[in-house]
Structures are given as structure tokens and as C-alpha cells.
N, CA, C and O atoms as CSV, one atom per row, in Angstrom:
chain,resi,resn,atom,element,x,y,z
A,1,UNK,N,N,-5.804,8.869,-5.456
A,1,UNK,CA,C,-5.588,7.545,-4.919
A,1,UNK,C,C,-4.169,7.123,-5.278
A,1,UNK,O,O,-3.607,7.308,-6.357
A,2,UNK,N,N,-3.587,6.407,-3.980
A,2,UNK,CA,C,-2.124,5.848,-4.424
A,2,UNK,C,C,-2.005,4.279,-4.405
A,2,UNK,O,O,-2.547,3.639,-3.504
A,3,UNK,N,N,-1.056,3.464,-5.740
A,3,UNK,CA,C,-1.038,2.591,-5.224
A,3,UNK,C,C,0.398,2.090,-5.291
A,3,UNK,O,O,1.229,2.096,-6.200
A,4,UNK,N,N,0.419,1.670,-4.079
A,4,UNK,CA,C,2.385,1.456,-3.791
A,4,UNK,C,C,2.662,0.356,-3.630
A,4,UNK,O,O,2.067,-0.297,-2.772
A,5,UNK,N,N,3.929,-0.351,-4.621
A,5,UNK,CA,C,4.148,-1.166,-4.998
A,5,UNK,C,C,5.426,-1.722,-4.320
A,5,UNK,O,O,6.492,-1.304,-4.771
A,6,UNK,N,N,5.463,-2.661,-3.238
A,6,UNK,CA,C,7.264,-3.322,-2.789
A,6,UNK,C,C,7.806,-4.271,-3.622
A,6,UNK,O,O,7.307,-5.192,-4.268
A,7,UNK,N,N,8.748,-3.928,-3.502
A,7,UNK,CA,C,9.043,-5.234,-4.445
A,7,UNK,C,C,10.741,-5.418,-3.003
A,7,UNK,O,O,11.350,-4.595,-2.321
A,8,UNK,N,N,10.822,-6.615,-3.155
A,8,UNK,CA,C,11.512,-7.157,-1.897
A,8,UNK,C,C,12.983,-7.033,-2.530
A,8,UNK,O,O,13.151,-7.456,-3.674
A,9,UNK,N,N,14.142,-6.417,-1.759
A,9,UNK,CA,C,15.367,-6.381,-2.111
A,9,UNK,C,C,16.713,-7.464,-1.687
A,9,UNK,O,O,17.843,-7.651,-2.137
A,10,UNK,N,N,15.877,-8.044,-0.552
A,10,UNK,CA,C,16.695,-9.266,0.246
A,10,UNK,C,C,16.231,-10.356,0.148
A,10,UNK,O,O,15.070,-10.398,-0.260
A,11,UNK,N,N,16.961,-11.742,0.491
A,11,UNK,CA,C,16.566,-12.568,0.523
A,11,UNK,C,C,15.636,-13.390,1.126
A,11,UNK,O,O,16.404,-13.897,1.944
A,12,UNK,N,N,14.415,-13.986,1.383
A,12,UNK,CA,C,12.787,-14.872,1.783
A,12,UNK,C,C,13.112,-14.413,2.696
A,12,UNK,O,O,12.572,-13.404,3.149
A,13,UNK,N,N,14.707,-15.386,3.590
A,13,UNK,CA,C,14.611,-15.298,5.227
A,13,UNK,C,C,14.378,-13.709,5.535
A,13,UNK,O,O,13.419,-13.324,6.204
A,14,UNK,N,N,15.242,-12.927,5.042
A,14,UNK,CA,C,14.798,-11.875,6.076
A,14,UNK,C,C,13.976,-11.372,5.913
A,14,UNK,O,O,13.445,-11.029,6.969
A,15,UNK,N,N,13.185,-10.906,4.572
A,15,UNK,CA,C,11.774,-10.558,4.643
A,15,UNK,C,C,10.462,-11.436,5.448
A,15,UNK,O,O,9.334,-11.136,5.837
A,16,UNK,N,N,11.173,-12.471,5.446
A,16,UNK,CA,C,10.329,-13.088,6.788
A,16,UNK,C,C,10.150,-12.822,8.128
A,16,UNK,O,O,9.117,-12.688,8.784
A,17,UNK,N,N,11.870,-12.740,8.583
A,17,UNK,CA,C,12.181,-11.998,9.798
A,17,UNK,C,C,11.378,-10.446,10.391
A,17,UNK,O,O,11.078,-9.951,11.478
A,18,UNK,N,N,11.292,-10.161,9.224
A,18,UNK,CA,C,10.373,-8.790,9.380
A,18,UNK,C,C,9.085,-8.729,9.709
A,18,UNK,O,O,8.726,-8.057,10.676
A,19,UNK,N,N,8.079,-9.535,8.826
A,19,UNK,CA,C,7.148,-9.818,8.500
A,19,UNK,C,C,6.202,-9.652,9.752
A,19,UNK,O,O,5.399,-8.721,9.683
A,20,UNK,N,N,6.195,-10.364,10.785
A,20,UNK,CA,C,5.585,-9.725,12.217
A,20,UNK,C,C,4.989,-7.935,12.411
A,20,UNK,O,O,3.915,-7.337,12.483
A,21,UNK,N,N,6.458,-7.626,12.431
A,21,UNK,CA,C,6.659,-6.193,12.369
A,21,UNK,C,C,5.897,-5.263,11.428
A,21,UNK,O,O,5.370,-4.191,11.729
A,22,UNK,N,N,5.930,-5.850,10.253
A,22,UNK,CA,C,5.369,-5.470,8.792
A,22,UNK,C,C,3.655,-5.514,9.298
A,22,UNK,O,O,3.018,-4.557,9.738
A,23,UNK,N,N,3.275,-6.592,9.134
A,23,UNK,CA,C,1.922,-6.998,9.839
A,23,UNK,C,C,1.226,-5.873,10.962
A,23,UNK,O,O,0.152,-5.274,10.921
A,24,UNK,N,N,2.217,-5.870,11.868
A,24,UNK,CA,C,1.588,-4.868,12.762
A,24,UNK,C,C,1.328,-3.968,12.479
A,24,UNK,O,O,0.232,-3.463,12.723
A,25,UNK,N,N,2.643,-3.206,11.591
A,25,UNK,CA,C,2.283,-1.999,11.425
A,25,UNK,C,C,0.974,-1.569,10.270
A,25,UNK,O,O,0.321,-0.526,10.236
A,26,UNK,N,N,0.880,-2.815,9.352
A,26,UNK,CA,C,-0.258,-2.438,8.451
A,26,UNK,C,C,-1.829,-2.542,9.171
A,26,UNK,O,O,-2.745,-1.908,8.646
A,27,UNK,N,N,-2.038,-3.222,10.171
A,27,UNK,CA,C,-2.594,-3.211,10.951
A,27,UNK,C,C,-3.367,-1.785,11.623
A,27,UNK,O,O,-4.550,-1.445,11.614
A,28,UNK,N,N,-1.952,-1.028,12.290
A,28,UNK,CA,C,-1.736,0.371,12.580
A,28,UNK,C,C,-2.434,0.698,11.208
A,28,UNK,O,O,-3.577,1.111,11.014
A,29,UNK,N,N,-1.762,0.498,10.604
A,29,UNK,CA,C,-2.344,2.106,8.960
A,29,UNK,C,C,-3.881,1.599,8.631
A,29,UNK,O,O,-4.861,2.270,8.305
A,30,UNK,N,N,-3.771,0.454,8.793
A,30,UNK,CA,C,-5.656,-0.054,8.319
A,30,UNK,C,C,-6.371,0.269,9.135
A,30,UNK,O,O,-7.519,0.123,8.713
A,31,UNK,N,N,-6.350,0.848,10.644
A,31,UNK,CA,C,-7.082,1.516,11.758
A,31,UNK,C,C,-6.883,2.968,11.730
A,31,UNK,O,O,-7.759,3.715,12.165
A,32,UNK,N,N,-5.923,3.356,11.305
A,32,UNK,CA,C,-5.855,4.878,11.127
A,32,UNK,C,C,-6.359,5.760,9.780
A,32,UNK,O,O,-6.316,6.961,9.513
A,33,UNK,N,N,-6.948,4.354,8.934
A,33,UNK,CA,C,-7.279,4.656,7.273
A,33,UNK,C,C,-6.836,5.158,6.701
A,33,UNK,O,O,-7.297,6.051,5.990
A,34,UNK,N,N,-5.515,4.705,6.793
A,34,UNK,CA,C,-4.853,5.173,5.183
A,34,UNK,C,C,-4.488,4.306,4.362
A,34,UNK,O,O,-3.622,4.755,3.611
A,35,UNK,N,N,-4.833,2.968,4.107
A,35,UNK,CA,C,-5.367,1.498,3.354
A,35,UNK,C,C,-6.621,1.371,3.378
A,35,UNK,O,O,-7.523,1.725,4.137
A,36,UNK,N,N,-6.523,0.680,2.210
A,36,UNK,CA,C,-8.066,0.072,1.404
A,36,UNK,C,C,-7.889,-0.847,1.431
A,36,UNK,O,O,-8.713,-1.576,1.983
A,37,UNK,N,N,-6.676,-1.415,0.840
A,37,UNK,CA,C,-6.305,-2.771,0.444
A,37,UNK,C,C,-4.846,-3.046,0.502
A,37,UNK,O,O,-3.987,-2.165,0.466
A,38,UNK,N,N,-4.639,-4.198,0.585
A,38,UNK,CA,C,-3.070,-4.471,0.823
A,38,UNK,C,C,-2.896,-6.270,0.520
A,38,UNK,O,O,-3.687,-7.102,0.965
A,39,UNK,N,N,-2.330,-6.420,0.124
A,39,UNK,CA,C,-2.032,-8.327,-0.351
A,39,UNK,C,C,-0.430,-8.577,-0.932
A,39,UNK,O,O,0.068,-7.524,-1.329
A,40,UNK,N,N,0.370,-9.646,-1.042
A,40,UNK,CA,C,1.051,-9.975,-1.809
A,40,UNK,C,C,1.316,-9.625,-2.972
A,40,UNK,O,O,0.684,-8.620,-3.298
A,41,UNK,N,N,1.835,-9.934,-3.574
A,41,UNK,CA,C,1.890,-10.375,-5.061
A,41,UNK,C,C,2.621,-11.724,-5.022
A,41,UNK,O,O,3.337,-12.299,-4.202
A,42,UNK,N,N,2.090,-12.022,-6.389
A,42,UNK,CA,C,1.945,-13.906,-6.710
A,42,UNK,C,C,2.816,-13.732,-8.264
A,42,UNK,O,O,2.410,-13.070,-9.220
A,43,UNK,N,N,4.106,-14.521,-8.199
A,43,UNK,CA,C,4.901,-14.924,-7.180
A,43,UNK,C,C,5.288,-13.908,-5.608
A,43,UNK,O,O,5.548,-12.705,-5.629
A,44,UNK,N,N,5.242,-14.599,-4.612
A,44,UNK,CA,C,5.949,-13.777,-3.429
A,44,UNK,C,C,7.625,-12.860,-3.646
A,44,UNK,O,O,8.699,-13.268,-3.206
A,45,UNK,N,N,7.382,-11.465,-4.503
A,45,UNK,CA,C,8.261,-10.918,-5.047
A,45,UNK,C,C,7.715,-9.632,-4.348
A,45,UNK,O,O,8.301,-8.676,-4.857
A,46,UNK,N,N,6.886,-9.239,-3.447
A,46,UNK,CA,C,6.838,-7.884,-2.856
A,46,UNK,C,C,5.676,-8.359,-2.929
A,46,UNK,O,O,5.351,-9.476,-3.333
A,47,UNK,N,N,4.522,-6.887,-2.240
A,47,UNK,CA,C,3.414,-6.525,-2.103
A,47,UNK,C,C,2.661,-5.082,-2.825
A,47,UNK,O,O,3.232,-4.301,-3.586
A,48,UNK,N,N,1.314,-4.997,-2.376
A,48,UNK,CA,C,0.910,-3.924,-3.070
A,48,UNK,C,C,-0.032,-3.001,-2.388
A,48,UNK,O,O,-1.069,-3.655,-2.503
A,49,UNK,N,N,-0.297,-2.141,-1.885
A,49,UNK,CA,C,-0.970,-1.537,-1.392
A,49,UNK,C,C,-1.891,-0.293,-1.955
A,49,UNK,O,O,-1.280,0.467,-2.706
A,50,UNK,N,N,-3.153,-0.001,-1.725
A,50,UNK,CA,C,-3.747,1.182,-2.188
A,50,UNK,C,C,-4.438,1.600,-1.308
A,50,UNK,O,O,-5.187,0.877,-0.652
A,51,UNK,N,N,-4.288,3.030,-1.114
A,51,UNK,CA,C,-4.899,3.960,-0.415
A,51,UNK,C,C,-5.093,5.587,-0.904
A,51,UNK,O,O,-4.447,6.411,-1.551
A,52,UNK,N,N,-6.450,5.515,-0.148
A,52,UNK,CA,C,-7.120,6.954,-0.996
A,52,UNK,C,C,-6.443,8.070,0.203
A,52,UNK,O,O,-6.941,9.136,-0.159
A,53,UNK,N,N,-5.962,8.241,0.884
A,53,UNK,CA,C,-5.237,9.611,1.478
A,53,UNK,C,C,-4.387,10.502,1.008
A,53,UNK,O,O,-3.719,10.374,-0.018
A,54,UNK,N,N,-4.394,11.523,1.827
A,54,UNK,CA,C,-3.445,12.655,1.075
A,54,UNK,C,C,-1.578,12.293,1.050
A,54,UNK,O,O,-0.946,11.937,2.045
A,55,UNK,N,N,-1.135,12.448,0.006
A,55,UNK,CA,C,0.570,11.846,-0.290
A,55,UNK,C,C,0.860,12.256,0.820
A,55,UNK,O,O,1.450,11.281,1.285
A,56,UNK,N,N,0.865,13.394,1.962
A,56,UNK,CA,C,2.063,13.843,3.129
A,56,UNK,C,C,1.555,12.465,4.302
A,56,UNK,O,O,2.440,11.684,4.653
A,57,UNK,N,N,0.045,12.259,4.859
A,57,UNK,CA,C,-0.100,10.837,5.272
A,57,UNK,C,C,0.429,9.301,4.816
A,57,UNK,O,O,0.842,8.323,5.439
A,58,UNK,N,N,0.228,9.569,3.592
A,58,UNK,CA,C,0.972,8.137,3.103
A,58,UNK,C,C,2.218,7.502,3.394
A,58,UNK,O,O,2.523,6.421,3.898
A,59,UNK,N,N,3.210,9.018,2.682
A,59,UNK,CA,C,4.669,9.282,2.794
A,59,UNK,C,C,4.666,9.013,4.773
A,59,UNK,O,O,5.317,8.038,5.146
A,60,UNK,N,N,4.210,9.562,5.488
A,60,UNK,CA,C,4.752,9.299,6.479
A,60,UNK,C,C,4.460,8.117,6.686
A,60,UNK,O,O,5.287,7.271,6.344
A,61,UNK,N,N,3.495,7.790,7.163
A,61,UNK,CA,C,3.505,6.124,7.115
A,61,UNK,C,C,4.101,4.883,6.856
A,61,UNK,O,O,4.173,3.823,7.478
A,62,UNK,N,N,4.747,5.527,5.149
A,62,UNK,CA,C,5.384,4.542,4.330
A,62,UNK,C,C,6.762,4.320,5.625
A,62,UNK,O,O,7.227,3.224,5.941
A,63,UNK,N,N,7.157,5.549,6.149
A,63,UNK,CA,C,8.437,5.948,6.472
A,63,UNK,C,C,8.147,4.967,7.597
A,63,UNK,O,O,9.022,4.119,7.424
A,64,UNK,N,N,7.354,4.548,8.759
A,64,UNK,CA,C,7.421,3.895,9.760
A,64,UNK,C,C,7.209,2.255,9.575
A,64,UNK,O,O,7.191,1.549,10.583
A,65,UNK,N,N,7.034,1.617,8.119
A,65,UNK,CA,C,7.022,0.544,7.570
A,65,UNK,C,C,8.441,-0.273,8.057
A,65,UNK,O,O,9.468,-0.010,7.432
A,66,UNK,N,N,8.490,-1.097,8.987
A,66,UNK,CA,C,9.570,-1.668,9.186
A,66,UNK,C,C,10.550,-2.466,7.758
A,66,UNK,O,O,11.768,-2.635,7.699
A,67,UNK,N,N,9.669,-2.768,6.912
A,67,UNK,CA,C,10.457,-3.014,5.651
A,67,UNK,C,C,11.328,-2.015,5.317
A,67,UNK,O,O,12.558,-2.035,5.355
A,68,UNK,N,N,10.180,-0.662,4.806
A,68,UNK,CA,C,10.763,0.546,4.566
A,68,UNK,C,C,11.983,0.885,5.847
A,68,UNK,O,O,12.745,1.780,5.480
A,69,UNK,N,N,12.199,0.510,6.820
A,69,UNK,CA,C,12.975,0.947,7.331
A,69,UNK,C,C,14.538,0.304,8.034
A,69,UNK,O,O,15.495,0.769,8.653
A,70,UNK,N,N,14.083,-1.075,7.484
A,70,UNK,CA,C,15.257,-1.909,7.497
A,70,UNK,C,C,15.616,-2.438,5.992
A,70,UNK,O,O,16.192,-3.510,5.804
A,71,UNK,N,N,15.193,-1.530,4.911
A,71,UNK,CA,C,15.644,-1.664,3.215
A,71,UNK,C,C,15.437,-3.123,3.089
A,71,UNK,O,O,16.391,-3.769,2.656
A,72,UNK,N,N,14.400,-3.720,3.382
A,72,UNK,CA,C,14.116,-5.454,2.990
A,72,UNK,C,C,13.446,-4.662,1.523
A,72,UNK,O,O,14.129,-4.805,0.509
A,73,UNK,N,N,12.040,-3.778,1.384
A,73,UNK,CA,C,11.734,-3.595,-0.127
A,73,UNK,C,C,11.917,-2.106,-0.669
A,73,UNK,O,O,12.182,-1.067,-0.064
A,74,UNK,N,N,11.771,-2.268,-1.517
A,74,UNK,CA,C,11.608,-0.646,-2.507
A,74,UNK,C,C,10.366,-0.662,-2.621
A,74,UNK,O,O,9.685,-1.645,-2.912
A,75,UNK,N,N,9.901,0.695,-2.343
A,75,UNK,CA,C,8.639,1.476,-2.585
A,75,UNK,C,C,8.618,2.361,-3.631
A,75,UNK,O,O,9.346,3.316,-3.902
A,76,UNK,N,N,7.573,1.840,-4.223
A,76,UNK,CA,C,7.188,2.801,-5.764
A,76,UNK,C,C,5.584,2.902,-5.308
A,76,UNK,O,O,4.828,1.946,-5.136
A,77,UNK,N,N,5.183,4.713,-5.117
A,77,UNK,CA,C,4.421,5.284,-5.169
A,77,UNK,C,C,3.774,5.360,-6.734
A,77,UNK,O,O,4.534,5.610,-7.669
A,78,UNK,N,N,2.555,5.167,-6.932
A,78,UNK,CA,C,2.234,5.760,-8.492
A,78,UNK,C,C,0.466,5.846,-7.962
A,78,UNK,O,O,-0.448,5.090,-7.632
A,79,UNK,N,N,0.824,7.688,-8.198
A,79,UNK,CA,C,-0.886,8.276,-8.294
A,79,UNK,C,C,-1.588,8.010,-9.569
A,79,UNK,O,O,-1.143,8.179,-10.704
A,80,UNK,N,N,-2.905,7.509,-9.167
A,80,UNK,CA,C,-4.048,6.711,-9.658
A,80,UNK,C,C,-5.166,7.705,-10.057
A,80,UNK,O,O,-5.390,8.351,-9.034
A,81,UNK,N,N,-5.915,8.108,-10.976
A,81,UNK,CA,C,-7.253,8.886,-10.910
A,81,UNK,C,C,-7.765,7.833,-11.577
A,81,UNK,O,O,-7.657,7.476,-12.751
A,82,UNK,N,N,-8.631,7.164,-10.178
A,82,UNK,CA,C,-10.073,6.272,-10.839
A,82,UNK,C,C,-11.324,7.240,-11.288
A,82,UNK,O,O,-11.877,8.078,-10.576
A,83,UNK,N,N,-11.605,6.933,-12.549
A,83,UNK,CA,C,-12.746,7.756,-13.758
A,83,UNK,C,C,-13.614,6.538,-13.680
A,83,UNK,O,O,-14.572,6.740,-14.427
A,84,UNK,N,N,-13.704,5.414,-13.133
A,84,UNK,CA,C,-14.582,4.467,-13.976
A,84,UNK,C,C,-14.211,2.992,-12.731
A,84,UNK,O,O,-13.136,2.445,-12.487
A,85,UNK,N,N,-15.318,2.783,-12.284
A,85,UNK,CA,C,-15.496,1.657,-11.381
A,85,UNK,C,C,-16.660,1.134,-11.399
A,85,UNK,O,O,-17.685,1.755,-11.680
A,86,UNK,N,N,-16.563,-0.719,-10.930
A,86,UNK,CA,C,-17.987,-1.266,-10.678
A,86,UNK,C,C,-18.854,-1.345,-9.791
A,86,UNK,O,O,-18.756,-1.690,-8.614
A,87,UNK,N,N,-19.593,-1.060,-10.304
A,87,UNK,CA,C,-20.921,-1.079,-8.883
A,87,UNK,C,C,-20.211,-1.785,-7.453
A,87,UNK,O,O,-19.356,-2.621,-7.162
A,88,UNK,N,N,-21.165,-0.864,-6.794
A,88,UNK,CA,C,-20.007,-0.896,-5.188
A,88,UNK,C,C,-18.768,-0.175,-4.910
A,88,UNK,O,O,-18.338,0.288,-3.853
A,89,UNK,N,N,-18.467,-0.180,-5.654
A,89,UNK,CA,C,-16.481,0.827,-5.524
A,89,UNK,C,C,-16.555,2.425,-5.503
A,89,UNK,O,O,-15.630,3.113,-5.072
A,90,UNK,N,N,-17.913,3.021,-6.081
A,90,UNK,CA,C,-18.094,4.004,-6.143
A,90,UNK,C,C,-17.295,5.009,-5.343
A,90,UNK,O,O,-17.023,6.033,-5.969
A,91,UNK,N,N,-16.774,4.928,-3.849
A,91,UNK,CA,C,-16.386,5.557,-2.886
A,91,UNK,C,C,-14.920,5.252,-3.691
A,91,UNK,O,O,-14.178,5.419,-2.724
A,92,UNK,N,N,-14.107,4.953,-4.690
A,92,UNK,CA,C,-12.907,4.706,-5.227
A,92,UNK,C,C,-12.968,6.043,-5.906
A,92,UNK,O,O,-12.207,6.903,-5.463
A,93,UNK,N,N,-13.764,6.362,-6.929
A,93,UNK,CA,C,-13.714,7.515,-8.051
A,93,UNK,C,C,-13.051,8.757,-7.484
A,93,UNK,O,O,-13.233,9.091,-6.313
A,94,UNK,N,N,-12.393,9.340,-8.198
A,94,UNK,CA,C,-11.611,10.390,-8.082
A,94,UNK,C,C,-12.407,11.863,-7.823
A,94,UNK,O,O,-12.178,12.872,-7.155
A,95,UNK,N,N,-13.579,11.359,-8.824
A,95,UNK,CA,C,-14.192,12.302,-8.050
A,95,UNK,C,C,-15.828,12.009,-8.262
A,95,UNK,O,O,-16.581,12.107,-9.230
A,96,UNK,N,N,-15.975,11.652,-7.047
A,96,UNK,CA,C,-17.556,10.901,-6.799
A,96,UNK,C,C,-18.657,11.193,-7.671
A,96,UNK,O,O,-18.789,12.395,-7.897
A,97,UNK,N,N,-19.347,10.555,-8.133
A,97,UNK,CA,C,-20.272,11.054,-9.235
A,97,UNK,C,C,-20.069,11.083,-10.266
A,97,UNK,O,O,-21.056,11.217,-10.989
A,98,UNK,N,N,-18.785,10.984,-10.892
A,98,UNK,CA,C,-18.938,11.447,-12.235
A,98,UNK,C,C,-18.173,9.879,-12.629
A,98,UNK,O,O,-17.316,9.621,-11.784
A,99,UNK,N,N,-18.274,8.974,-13.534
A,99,UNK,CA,C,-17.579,7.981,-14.303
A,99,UNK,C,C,-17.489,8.611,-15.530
A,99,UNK,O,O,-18.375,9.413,-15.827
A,100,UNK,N,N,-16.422,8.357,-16.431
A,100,UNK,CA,C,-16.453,8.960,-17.768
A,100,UNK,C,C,-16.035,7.761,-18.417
A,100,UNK,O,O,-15.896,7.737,-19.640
């Protein structure tokens, strides 16, 4: 599991300006499943995303991110092995069945 972290390099307006664009395309990746989840971060200083797909899907994806592609944020990838989740999340574990 990956969870990738933006953190915004420009100033509100233009990460706003984007933001449409941004939207759509997460849209795109949340129909093609390679997101679980995706939100802000509080303060509005970037966003965060996690998804259970393989890194060569991700990586491309990341690459068609209109942020990612007009340098509004930096992307920091960091692989995750969930060992231990709460009831319901089960489909998160790294490897199904087993919590340690």
C-alpha cells in the first residue's frame, strides 16, 4: 500500500487555478482504482492520498496529475505494510488474514 503525500509549492491562487483539473483527474484514478482515499490536509498545505496498487500504476498516474504536471505540489511516495487494522478495513492488510 502507498500513501502519497503533496505538499503545495506555489501560491493558494494557483493551486486553485488547478484544482478543477486536479478534481477530474482524481475522479479518473478513483474509477480506474487506484485510490482508496484522498482528502486535504488541515491546514490547506497539500493533500494525501492512499492506494493499494502496484508502484508502476501509481507512478503513472501520479505523472498525469495536473498538479504533478504543472509543479503546483511535490509528491512523496512512502510504502506502507498494514499488519494490523479495525474491523471493516480488513481488505487494507498487507496480507489478508494475518494481523500481528
Amino acid at each position: 500500500m502507498y500513501v502519497v503525500s503533496l505538499t503545495y509549492k506555489v501560491a493558494q491562487d494557483i493551486v486553485d487555478y488547478h484544482l478543477d483539473a486536479h478534481v477530474a483527474w482524481l475522479k479518473d484514478a478513483f474509477d480506474d482504482g487506484v485510490f482508496l482515499a484522498a482528502g486535504r490536509k488541515v491546514p490547506r498545505t497539500g493533500g494525501l492520498l492512499l492506494s493499494k496498487t502496484d508502484r508502476e500504476t501509481l507512478d503513472a498516474s501520479l505523472a498525469k496529475d495536473p498538479f504533478y504536471i504543472n509543479g503546483v505540489a511535490e509528491f512523496e511516495v512512502i510504502e506502507f505494510a498494514a499488519n494490523r487494522v479495525a474491523p471493516g478495513f480488513e481488505n487494507l492488510l498487507d496480507e489478508p488474514g494475518l494481523q500481528n
